[in-house]
MDAnalysis code that builds the backbone (N, CA, C; Angstrom):
import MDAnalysis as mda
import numpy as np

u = mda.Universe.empty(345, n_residues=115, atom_resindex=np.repeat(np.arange(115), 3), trajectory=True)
u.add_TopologyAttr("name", ["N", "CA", "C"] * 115)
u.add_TopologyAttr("resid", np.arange(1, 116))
u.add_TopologyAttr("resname", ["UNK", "UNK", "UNK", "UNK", "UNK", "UNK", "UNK", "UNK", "UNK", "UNK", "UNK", "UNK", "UNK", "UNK", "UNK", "UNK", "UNK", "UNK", "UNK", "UNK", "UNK", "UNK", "UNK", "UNK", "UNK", "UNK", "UNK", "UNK", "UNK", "UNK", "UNK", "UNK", "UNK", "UNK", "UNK", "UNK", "UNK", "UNK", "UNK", "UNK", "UNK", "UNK", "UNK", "UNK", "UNK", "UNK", "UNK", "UNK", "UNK", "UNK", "UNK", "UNK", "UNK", "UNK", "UNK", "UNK", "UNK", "UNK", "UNK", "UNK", "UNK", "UNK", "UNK", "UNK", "UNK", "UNK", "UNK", "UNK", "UNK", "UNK", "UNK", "UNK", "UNK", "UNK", "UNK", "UNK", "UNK", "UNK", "UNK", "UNK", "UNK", "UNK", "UNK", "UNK", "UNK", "UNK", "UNK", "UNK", "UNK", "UNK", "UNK", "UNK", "UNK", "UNK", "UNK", "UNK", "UNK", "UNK", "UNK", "UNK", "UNK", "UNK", "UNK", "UNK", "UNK", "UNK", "UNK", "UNK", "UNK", "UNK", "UNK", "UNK", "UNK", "UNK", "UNK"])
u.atoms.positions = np.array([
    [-13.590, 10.742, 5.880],
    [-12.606, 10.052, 5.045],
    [-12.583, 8.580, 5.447],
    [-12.899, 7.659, 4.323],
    [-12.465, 6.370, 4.624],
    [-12.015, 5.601, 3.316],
    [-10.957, 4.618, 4.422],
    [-10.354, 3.882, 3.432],
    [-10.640, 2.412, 3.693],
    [-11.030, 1.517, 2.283],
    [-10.677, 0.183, 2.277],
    [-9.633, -0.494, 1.304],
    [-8.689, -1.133, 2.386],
    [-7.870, -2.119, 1.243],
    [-8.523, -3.521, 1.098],
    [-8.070, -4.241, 0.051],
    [-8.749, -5.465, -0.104],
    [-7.107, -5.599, -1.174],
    [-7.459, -7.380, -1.245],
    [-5.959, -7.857, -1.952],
    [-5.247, -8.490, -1.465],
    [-5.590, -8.809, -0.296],
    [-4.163, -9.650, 0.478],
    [-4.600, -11.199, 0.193],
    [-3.931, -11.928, 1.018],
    [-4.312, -13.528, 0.790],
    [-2.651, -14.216, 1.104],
    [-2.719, -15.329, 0.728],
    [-1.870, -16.477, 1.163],
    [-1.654, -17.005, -0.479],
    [0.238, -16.179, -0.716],
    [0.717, -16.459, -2.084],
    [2.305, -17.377, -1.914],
    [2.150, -17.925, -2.431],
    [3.572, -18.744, -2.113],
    [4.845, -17.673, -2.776],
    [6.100, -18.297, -1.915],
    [7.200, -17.280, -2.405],
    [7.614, -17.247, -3.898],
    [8.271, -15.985, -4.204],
    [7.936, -15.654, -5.681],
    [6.744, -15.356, -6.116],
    [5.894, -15.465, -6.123],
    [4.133, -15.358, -6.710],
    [4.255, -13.411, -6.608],
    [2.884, -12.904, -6.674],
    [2.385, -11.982, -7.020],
    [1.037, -11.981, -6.801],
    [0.655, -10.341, -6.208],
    [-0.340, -9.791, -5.316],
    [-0.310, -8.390, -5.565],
    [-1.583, -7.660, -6.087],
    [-1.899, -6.246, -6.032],
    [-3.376, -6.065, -4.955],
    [-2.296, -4.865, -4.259],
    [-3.573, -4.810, -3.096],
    [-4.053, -3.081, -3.910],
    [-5.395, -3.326, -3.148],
    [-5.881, -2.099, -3.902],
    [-6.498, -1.306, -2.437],
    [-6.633, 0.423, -2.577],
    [-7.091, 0.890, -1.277],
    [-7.978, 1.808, -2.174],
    [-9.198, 1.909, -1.806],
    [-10.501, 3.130, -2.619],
    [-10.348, 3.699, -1.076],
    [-10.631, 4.856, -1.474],
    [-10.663, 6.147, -0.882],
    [-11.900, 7.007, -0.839],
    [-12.854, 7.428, 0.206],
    [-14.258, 8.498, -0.110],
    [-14.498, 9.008, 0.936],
    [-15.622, 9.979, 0.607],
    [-15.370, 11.267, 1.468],
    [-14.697, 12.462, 0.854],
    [-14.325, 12.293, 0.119],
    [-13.449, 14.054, -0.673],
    [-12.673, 13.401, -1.935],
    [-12.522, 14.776, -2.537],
    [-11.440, 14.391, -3.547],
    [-9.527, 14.181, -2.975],
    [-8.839, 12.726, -3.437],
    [-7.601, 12.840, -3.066],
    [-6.327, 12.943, -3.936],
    [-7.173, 13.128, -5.484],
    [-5.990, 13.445, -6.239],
    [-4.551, 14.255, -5.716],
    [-5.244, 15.612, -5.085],
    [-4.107, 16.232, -4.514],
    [-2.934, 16.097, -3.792],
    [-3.017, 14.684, -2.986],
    [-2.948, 13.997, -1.903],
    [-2.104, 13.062, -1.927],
    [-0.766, 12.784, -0.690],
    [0.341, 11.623, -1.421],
    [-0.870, 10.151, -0.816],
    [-0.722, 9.414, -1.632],
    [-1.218, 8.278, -0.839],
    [-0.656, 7.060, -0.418],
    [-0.429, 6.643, 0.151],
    [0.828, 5.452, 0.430],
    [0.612, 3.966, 1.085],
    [1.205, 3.702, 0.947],
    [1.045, 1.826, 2.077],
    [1.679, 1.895, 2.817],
    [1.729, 1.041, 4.081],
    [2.361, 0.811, 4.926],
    [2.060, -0.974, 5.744],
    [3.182, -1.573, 6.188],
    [2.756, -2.940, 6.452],
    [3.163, -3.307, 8.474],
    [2.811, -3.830, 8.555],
    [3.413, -4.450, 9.951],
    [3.265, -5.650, 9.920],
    [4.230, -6.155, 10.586],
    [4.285, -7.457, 10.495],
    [4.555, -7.762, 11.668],
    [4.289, -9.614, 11.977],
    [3.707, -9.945, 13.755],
    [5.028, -9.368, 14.322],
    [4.819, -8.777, 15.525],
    [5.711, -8.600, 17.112],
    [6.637, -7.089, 16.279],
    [6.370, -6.384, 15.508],
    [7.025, -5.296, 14.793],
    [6.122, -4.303, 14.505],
    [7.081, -2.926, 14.775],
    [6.290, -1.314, 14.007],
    [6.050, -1.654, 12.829],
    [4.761, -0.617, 12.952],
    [4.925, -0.406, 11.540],
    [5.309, 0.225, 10.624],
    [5.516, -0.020, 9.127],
    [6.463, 0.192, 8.579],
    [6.350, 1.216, 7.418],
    [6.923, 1.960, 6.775],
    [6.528, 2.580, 5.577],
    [7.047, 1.258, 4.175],
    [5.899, 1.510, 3.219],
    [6.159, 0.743, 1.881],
    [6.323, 1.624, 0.875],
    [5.551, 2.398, 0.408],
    [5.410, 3.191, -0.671],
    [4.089, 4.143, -0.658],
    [4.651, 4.852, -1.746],
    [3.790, 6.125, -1.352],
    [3.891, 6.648, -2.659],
    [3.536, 7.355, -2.889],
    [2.743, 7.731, -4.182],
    [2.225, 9.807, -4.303],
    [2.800, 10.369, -4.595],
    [2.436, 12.211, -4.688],
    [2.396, 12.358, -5.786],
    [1.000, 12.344, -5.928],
    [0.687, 12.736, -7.571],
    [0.672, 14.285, -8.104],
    [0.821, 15.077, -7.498],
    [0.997, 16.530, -7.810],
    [2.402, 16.309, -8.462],
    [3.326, 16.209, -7.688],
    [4.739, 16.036, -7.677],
    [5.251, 15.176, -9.229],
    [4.185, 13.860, -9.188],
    [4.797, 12.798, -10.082],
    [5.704, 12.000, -9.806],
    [5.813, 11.781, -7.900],
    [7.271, 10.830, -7.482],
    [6.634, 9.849, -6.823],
    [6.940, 9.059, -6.521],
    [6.960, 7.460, -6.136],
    [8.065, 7.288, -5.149],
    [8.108, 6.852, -3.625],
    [9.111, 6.671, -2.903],
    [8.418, 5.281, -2.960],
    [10.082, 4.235, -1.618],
    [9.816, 3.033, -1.913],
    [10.674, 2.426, -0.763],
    [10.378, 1.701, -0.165],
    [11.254, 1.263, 0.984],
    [12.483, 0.337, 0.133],
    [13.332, 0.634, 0.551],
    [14.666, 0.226, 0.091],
    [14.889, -1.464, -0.731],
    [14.005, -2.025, 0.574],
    [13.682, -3.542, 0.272],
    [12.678, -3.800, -0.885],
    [11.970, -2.749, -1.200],
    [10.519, -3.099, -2.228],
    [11.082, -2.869, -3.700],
    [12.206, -2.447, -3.403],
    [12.343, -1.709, -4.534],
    [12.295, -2.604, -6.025],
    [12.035, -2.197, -7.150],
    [11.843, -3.318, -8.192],
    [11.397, -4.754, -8.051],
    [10.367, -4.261, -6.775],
    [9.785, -5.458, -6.455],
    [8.166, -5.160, -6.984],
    [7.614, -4.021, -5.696],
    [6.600, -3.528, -5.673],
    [6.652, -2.113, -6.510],
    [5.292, -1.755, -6.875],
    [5.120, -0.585, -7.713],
    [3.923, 0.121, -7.551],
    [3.585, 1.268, -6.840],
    [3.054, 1.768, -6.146],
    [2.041, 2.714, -7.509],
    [0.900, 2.722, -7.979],
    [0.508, 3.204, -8.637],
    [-1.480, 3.899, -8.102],
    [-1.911, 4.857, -9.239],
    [-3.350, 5.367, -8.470],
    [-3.758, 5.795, -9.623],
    [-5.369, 5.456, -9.408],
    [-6.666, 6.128, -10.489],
    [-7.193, 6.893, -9.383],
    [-7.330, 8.011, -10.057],
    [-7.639, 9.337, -9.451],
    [-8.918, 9.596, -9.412],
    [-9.522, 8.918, -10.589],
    [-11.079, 8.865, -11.223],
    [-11.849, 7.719, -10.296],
    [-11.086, 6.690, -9.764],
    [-11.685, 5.792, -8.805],
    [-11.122, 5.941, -7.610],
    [-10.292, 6.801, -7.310],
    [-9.856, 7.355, -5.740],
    [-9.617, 6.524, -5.218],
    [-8.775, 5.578, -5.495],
    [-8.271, 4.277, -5.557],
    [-6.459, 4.484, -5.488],
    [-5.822, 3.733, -4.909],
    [-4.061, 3.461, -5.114],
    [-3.972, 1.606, -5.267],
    [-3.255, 1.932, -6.098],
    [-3.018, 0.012, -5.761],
    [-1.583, -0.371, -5.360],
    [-1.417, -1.956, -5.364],
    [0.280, -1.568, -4.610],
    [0.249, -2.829, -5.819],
    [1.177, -3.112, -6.621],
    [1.360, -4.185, -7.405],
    [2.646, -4.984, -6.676],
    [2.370, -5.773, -6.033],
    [3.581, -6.787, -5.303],
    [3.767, -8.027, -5.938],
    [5.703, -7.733, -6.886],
    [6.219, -9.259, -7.261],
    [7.050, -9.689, -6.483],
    [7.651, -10.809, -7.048],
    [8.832, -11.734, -6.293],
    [8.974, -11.633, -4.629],
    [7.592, -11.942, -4.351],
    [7.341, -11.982, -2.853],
    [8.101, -12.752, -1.680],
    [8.798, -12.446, -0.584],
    [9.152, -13.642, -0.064],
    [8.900, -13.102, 1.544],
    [9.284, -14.343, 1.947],
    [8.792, -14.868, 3.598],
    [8.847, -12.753, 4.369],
    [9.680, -12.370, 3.969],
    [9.877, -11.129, 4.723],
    [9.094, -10.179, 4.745],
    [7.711, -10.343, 3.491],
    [6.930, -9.544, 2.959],
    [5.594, -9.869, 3.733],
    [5.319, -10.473, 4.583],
    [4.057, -11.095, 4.979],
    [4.240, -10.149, 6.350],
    [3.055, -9.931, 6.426],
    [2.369, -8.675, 7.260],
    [0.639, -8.088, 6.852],
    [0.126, -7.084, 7.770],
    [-0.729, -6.546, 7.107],
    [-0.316, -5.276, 6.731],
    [-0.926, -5.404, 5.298],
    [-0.812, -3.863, 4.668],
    [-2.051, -2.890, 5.155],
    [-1.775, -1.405, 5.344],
    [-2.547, -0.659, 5.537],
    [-2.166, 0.277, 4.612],
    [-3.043, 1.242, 3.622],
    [-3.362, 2.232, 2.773],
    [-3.528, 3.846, 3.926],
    [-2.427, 4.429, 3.394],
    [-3.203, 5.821, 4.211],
    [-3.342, 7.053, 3.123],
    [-3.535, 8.252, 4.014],
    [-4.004, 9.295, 2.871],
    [-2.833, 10.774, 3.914],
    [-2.908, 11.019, 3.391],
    [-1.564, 12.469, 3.592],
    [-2.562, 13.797, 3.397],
    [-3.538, 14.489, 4.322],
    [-4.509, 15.516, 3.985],
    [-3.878, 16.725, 4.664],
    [-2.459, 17.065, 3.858],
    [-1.685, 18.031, 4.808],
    [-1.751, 18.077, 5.551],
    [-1.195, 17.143, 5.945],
    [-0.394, 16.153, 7.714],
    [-1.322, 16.219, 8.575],
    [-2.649, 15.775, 8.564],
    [-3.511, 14.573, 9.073],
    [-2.962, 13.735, 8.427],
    [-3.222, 11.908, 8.965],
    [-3.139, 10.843, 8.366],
    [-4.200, 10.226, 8.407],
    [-4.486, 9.746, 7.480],
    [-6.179, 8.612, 8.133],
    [-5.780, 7.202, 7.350],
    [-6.059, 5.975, 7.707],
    [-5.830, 4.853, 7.739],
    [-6.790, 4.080, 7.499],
    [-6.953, 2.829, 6.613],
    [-7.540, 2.512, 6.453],
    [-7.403, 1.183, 7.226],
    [-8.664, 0.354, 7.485],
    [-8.081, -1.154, 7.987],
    [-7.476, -2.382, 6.909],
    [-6.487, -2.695, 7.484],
    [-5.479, -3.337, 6.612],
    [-5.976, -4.658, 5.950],
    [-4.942, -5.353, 5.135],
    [-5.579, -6.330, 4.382],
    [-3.877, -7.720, 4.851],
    [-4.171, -8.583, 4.907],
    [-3.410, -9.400, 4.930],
    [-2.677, -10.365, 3.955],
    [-1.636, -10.158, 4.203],
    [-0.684, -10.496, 2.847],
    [0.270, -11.800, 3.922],
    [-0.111, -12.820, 3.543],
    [1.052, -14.050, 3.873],
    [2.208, -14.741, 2.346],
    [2.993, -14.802, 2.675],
    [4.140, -15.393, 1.940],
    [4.268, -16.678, 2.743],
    [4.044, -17.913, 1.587],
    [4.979, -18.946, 2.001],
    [6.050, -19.497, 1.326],
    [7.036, -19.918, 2.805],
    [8.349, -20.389, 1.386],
    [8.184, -21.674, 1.189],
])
């Protein structure tokens, strides 16, 4: 199983950023798939997540109607669509995969906010 995200970069505050994570090695339709970020001198964090069996979408409290956590199943792919970005959002994002509780991780992509 491996994952790459790609998508991050250096967006000024307010702006907009979709990070994307492809997924191979197996099929993960079945599979919740989610983001997660850390940011400098801090754990890391849950963002969103995505269970497509289910049809639910969780969301960290702060993302909420911000970011929108969506997936092509056919490109084994999740993307994270991130608006109205600000200074608090800058971290690296990492993409993981949920293979009935294994986790596998992909290496993250870097997302800076400036205000």
């Amino acid at each position: 199983v491996q994952l790459q995200a790609s998508g991050g970069g250096l967006v000024q505050a307010g702006g907009s950023l979709r990070l994307s994570c492809v997924a191979s090695g197996r099929t993960f339709s079945r599979y919740t798939m989610g983001w997660y970020r850390q940011a400098p001198g801090k754990e890391r964090e849950f963002v969103a997540a995505d269970n497509w069996r289910r049809g639910s979408t969780y969301y960290k409290d702060s993302v909420k109607g911000r970011f929108t956590i969506s997936r092509d199943n056919a490109k084994n792919t999740v993307y994270l669509q991130m608006n109205t970005l600000n200074a608090e959002d800058t971290a690296v994002y990492y993409c993981n995969v949920n293979l009935g509780g294994a986790f596998y991780w992909g290496k993250g992509t870097l997302v800076t906010v400036s205000s």
